[in-house]
N, CA, C and O atoms as CSV, one atom per row, in Angstrom:
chain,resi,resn,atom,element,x,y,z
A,1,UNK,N,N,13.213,-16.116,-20.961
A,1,UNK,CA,C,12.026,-15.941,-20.136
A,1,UNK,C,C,12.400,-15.183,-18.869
A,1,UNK,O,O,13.475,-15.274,-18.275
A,2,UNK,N,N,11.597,-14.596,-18.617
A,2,UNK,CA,C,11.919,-13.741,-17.245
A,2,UNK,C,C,11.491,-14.082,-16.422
A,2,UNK,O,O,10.457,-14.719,-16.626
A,3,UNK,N,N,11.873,-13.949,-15.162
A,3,UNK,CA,C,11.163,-14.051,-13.698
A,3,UNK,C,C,10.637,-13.704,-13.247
A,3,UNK,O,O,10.428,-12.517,-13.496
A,4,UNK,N,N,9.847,-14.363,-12.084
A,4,UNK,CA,C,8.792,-13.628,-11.780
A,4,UNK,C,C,8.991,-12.553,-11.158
A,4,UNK,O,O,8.144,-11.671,-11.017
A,5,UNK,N,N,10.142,-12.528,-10.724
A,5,UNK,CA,C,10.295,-10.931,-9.912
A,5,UNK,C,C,10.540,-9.866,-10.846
A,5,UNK,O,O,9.988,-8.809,-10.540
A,6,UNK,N,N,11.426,-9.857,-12.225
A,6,UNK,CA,C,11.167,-9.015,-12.918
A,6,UNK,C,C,10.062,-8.403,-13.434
A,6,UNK,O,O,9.767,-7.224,-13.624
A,7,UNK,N,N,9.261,-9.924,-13.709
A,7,UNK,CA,C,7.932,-9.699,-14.428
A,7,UNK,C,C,7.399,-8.391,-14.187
A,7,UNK,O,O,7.149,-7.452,-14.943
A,8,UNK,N,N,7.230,-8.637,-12.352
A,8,UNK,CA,C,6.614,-7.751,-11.393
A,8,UNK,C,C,6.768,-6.622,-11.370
A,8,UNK,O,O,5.897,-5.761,-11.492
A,9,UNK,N,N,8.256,-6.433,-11.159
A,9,UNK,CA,C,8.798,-5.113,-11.257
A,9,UNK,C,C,8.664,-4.528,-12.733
A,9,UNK,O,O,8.629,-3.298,-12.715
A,10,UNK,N,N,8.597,-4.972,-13.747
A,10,UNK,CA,C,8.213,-4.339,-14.952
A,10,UNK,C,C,6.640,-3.684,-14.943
A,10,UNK,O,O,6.361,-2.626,-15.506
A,11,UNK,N,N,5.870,-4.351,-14.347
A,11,UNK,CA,C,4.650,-4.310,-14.359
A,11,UNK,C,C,4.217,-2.823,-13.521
A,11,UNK,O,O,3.405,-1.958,-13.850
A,12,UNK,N,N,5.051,-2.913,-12.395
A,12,UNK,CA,C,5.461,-1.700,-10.926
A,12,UNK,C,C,5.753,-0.688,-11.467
A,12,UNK,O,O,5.402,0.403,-11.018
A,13,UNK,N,N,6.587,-0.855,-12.746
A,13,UNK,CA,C,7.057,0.553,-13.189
A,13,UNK,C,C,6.047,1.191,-13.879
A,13,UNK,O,O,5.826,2.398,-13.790
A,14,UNK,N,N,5.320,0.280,-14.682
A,14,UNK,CA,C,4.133,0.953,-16.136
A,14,UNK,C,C,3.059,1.223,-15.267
A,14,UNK,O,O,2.065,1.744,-15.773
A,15,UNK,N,N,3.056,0.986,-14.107
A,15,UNK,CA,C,1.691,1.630,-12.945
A,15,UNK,C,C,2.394,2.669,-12.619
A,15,UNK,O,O,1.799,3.722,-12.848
A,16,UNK,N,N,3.519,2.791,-12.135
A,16,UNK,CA,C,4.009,4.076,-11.080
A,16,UNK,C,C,4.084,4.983,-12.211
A,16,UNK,O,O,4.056,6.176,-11.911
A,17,UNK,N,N,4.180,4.668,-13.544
A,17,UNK,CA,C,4.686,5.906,-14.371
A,17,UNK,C,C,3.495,6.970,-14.767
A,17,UNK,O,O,3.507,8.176,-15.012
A,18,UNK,N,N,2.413,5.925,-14.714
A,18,UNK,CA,C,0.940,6.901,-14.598
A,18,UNK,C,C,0.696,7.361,-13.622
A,18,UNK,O,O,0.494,8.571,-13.727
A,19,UNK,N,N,0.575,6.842,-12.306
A,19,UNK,CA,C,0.561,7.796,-11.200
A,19,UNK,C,C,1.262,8.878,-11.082
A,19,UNK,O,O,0.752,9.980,-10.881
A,20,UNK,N,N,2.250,8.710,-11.172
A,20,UNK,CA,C,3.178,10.307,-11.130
A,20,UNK,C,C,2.959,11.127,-12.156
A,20,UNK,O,O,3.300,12.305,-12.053
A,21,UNK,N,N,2.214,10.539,-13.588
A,21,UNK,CA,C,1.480,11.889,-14.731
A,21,UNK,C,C,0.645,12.488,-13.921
A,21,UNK,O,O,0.575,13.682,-13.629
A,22,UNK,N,N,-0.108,11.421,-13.503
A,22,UNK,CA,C,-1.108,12.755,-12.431
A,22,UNK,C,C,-0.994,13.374,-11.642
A,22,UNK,O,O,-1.859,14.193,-11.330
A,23,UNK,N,N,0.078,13.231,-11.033
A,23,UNK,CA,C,0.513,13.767,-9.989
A,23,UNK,C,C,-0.508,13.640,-8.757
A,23,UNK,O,O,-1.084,14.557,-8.171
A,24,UNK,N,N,-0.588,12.072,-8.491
A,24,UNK,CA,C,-1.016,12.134,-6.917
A,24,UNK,C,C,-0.055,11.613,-5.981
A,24,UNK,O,O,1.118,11.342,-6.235
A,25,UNK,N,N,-0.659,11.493,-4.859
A,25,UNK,CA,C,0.006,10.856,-3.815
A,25,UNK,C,C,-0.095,9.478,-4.078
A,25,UNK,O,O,-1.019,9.233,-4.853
A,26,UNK,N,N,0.613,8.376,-3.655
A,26,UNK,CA,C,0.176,7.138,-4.162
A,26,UNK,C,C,0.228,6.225,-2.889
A,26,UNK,O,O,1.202,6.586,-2.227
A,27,UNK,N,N,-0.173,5.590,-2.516
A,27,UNK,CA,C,-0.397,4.354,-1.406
A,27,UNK,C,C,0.335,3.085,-1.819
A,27,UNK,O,O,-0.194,2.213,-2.509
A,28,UNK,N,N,1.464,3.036,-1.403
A,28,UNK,CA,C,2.588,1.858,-2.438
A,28,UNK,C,C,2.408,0.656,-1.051
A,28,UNK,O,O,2.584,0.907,0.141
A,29,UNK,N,N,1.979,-0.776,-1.713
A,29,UNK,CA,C,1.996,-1.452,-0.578
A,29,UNK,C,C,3.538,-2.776,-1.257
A,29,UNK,O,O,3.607,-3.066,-2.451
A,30,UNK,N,N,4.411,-3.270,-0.345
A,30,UNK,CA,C,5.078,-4.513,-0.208
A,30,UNK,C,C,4.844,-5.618,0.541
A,30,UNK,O,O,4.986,-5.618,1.764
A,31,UNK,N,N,4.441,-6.709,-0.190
A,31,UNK,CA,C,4.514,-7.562,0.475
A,31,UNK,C,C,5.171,-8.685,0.704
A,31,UNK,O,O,5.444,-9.279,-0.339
A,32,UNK,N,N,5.669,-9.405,2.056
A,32,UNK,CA,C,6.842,-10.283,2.238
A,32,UNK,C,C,5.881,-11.340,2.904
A,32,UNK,O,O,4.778,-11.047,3.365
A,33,UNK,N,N,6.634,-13.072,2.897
A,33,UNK,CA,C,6.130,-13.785,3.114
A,33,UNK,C,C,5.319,-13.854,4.591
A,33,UNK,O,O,4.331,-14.487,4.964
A,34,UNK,N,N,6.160,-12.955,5.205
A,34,UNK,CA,C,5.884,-13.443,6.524
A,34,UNK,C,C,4.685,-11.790,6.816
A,34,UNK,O,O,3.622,-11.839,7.434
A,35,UNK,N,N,5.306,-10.453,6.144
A,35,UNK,CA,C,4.375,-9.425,6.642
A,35,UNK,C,C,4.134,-8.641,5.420
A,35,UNK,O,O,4.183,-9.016,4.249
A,36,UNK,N,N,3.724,-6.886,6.159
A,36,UNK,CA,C,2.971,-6.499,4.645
A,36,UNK,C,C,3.288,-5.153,4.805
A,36,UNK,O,O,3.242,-4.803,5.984
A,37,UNK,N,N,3.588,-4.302,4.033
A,37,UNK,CA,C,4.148,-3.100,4.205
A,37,UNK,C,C,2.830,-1.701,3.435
A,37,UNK,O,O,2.110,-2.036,2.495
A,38,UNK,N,N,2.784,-0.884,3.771
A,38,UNK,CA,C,2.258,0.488,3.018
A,38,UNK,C,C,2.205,1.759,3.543
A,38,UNK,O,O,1.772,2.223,4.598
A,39,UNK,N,N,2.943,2.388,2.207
A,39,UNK,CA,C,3.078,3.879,2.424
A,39,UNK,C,C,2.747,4.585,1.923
A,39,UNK,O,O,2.314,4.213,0.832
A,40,UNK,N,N,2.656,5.875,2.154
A,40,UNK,CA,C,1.708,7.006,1.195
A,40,UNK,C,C,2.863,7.960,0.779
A,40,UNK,O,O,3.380,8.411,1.801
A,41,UNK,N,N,3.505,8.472,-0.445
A,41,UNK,CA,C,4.335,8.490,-1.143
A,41,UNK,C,C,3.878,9.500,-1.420
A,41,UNK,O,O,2.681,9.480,-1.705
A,42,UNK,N,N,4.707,11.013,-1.471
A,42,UNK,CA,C,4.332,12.241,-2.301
A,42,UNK,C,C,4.338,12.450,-3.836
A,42,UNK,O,O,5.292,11.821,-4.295
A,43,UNK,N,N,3.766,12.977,-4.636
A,43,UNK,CA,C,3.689,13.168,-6.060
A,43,UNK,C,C,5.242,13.179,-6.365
A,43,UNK,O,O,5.734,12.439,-7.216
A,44,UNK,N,N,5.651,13.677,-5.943
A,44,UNK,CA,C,6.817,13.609,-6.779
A,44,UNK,C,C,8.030,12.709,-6.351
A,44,UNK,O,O,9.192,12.842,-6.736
A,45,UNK,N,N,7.507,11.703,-5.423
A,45,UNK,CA,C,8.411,10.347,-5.166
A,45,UNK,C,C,9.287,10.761,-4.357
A,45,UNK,O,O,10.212,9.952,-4.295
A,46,UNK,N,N,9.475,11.927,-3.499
A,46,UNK,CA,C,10.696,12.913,-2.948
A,46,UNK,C,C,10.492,12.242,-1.503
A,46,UNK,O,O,11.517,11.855,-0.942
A,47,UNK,N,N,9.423,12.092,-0.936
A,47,UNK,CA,C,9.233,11.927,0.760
A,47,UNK,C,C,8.019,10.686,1.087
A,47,UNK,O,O,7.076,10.370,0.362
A,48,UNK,N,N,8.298,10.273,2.069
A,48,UNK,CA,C,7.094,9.187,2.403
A,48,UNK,C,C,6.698,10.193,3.494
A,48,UNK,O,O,7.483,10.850,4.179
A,49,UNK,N,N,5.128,10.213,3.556
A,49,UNK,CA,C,4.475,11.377,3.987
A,49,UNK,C,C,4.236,9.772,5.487
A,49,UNK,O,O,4.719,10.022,6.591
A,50,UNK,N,N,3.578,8.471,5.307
A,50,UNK,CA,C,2.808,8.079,6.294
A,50,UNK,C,C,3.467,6.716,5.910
A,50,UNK,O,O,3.791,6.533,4.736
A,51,UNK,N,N,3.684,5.725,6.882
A,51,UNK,CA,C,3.575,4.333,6.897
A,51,UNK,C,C,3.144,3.741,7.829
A,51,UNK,O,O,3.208,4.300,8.924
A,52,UNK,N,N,2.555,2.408,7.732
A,52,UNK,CA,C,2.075,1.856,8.464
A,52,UNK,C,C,2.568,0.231,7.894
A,52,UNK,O,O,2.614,0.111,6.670
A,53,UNK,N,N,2.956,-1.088,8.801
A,53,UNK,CA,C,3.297,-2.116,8.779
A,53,UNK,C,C,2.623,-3.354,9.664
A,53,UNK,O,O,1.761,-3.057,10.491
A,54,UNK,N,N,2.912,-4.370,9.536
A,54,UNK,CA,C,2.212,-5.595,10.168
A,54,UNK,C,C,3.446,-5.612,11.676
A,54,UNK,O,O,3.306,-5.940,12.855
A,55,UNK,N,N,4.493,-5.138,10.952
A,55,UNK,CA,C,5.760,-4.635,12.298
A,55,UNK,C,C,4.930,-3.369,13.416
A,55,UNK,O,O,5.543,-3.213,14.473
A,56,UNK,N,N,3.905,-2.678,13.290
A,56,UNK,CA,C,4.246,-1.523,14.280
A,56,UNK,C,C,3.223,-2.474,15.898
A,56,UNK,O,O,2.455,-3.436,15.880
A,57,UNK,N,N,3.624,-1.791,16.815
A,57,UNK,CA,C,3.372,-2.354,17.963
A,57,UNK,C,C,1.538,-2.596,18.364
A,57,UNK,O,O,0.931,-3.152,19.279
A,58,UNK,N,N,1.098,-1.744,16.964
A,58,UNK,CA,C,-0.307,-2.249,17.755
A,58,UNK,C,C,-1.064,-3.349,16.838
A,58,UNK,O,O,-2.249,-3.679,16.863
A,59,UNK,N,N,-0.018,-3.804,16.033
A,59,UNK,CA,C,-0.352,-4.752,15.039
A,59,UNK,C,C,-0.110,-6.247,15.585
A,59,UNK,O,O,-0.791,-7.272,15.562
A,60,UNK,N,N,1.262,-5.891,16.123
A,60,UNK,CA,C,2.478,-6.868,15.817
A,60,UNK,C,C,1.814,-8.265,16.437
A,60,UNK,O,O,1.910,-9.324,15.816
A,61,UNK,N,N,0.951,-8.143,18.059
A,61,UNK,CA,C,0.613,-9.713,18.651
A,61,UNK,C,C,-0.015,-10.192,18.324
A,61,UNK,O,O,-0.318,-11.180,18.992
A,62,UNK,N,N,-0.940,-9.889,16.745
A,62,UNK,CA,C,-1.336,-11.403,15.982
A,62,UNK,C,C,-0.753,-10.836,15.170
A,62,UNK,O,O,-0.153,-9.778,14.983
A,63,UNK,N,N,-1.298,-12.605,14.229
A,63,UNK,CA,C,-0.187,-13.334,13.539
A,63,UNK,C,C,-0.261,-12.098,12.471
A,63,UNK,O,O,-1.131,-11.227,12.508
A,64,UNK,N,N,0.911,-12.177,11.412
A,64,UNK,CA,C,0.930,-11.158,10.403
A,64,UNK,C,C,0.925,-11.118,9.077
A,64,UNK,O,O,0.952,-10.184,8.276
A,65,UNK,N,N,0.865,-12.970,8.896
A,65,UNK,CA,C,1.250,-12.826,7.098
A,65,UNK,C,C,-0.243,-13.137,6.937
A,65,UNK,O,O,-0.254,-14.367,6.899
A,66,UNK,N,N,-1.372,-12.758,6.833
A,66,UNK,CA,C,-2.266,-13.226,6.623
A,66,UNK,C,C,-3.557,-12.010,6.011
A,66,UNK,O,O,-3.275,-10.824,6.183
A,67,UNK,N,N,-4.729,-12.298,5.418
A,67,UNK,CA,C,-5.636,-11.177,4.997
A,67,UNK,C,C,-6.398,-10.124,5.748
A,67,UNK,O,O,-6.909,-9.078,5.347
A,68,UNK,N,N,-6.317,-10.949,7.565
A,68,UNK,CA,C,-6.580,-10.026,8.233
A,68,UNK,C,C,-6.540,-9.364,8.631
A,68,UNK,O,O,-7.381,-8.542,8.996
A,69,UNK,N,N,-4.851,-9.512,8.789
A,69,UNK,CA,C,-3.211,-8.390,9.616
A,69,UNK,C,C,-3.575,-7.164,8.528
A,69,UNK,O,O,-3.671,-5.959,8.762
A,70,UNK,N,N,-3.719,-7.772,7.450
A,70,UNK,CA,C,-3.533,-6.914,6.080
A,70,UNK,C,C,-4.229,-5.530,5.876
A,70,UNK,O,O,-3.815,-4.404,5.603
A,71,UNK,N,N,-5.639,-6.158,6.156
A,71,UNK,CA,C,-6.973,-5.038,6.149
A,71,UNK,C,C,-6.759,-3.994,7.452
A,71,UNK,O,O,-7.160,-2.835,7.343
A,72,UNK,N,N,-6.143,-4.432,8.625
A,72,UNK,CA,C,-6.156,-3.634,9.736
A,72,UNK,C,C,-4.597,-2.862,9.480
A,72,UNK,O,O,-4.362,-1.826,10.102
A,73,UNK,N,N,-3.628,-3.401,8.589
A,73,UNK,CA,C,-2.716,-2.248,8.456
A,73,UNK,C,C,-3.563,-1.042,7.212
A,73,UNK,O,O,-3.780,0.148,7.441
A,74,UNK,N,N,-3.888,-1.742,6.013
A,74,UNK,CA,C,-4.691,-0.652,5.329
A,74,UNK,C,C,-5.688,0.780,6.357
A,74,UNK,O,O,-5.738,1.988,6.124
A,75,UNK,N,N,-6.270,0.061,7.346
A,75,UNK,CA,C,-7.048,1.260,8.365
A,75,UNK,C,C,-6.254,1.724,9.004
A,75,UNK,O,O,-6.577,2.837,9.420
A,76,UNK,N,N,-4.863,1.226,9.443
A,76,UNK,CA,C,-4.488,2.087,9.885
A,76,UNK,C,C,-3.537,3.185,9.060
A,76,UNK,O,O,-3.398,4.285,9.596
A,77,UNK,N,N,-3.057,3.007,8.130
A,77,UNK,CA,C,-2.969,3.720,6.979
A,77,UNK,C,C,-3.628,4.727,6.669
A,77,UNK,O,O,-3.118,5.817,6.407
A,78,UNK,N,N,-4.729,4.502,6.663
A,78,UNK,CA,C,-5.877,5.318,6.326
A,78,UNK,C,C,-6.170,6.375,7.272
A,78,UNK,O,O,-6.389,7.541,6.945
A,79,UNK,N,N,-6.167,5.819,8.743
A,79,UNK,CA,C,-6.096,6.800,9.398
A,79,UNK,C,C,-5.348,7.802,10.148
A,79,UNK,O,O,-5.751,8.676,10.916
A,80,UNK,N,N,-3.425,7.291,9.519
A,80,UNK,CA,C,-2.795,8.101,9.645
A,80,UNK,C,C,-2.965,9.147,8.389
A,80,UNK,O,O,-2.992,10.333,8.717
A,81,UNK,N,N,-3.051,8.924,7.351
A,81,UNK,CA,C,-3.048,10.040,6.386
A,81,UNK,C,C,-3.843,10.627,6.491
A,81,UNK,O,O,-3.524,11.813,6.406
A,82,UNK,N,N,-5.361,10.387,6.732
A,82,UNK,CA,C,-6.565,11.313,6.777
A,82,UNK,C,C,-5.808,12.539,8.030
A,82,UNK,O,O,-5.689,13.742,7.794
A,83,UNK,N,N,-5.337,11.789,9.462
A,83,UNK,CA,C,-4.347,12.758,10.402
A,83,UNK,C,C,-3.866,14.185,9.525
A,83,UNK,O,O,-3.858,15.333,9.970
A,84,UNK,N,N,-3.534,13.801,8.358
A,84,UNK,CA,C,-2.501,14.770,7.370
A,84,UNK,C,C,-3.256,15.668,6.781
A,84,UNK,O,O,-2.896,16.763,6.349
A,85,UNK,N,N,-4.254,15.222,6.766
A,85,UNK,CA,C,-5.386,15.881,5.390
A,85,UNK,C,C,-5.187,15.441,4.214
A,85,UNK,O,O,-5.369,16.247,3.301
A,86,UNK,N,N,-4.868,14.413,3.958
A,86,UNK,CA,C,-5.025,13.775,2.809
A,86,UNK,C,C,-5.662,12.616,2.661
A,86,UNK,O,O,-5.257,11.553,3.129
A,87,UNK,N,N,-6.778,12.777,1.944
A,87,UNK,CA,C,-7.798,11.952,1.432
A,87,UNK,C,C,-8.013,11.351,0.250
A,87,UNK,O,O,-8.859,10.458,0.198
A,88,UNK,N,N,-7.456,11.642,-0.643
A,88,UNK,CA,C,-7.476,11.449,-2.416
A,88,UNK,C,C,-5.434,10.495,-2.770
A,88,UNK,O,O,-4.285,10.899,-2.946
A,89,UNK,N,N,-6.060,9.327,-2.696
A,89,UNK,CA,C,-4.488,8.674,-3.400
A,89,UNK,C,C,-4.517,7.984,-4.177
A,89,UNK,O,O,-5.669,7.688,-4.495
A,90,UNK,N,N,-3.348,7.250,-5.023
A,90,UNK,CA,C,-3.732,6.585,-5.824
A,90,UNK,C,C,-3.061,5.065,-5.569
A,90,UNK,O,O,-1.863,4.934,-5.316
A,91,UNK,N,N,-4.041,3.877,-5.674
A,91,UNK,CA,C,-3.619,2.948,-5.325
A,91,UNK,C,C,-2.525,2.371,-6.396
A,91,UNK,O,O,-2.560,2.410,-7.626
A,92,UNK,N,N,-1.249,1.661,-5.251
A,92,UNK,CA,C,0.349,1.427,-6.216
A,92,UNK,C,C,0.510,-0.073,-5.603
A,92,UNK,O,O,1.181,-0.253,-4.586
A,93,UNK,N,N,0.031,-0.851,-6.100
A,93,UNK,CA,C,0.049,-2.009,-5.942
A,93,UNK,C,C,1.439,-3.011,-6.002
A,93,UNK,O,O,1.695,-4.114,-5.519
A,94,UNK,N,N,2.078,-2.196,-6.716
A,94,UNK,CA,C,3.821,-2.734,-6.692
A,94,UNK,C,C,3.781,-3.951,-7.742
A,94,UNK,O,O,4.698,-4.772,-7.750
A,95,UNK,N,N,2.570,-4.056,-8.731
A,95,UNK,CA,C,2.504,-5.375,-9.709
A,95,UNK,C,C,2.499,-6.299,-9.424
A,95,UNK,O,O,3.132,-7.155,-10.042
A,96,UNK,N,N,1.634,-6.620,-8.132
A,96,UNK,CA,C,0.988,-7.973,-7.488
A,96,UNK,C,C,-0.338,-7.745,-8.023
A,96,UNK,O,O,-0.847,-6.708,-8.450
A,97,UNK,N,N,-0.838,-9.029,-7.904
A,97,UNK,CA,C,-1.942,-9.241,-8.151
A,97,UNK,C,C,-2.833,-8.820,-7.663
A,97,UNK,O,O,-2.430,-9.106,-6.536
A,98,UNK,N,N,-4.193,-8.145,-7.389
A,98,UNK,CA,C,-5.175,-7.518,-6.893
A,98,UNK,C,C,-6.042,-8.400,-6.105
A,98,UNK,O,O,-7.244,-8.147,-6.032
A,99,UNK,N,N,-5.427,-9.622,-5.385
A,99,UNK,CA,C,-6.057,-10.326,-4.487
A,99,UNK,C,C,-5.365,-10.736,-3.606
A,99,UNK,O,O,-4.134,-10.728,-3.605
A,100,UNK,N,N,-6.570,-11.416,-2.178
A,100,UNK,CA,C,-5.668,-11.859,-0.882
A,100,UNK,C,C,-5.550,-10.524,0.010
A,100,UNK,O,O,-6.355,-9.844,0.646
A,101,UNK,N,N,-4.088,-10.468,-0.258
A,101,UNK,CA,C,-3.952,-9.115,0.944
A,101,UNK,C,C,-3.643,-7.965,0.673
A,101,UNK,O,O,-3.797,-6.870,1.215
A,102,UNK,N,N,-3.004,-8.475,-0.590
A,102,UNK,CA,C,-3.070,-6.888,-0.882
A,102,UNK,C,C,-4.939,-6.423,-1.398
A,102,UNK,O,O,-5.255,-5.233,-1.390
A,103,UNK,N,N,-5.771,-7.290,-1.719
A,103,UNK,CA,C,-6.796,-6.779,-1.932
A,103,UNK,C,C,-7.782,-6.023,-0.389
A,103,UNK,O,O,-8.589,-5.100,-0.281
A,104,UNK,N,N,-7.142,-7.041,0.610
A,104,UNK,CA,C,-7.399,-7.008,1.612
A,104,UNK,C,C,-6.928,-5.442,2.103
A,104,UNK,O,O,-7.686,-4.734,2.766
A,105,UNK,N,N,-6.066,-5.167,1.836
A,105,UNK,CA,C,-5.427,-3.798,2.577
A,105,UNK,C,C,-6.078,-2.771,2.049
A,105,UNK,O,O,-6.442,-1.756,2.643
A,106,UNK,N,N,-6.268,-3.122,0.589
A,106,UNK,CA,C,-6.851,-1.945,-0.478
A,106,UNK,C,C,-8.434,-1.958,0.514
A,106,UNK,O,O,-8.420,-1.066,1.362
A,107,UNK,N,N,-9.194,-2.460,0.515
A,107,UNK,CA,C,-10.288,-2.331,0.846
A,107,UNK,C,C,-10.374,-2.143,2.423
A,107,UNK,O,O,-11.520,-2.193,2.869
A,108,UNK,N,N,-9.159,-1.896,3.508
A,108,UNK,CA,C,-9.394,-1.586,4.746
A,108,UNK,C,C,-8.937,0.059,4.825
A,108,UNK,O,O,-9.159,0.858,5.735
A,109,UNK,N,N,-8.275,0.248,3.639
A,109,UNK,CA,C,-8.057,1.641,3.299
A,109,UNK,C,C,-8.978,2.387,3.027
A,109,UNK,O,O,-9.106,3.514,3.505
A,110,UNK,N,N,-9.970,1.701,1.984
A,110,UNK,CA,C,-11.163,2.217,1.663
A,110,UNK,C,C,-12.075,2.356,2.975
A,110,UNK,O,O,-12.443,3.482,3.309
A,111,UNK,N,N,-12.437,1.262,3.706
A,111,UNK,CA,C,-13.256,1.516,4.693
A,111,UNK,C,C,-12.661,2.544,5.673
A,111,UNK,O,O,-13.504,3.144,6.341
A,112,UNK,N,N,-11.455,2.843,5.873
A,112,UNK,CA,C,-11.240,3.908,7.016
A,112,UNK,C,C,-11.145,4.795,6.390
A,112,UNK,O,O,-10.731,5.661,7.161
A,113,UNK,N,N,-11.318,5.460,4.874
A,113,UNK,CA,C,-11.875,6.524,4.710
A,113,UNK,C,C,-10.972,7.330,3.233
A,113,UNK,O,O,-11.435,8.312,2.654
A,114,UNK,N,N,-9.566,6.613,2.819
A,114,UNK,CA,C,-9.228,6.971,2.033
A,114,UNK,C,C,-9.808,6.941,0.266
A,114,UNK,O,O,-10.617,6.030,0.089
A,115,UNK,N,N,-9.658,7.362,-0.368
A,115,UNK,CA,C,-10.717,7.522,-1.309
A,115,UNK,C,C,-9.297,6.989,-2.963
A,115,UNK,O,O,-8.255,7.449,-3.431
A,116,UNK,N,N,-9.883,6.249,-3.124
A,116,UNK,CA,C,-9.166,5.669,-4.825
A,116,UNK,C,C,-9.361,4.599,-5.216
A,116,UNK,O,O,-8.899,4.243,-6.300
């Protein structure tokens, strides 16, 4: 039987391997107990174009492991890449589950304007 961290990471790979057929940019989020990570990743996996974290300074003085920290790193995400001209990504969930915070981030991404 495998673990759950493999599980995951098996799961991470059979998502990332379609994103990169299409060749988009992808919005890869990590998340750790305490915070929450996401970056916007070039097609061809070569450069991280934008990140944004529950670590950067205009996040950091509330609390961070939680759905709210989450949604306000997704906007700000969102509104560093739109900065770039990039609007079109594809969401890379890293083979977590599609709720909580990472659902939370996905949908503060959406509201500040990124599109997937």
């Amino acid at each position: 039987m495998q673990s759950k961290n493999k599980a995951r990471l098996k799961r991470a790979t059979r998502i990332r391997k379609g994103i990169k057929e299409r060749g988009q940019y992808r919005l890869s989020v990590f998340r750790s107990s305490a915070h929450i990570y996401a970056q916007v990743i070039s097609p061809d996996s070569s450069k991280v174009i934008a990140q944004a974290s529950t670590l950067d300074s205009s996040l950091k003085d509330s609390t961070t492991g939680n759905a709210v920290s989450a949604q306000k790193v997704g906007e700000l995400i969102a509104q560093k890449t739109l900065l770039l001209g990039i609007k079109k990504v594809a969401f890379d969930r890293s083979g977590y589950k599609y709720h909580g915070r990472v659902k939370a981030l996905a949908d503060g991404a959406r509201s500040g304007g990124l599109e997937f």
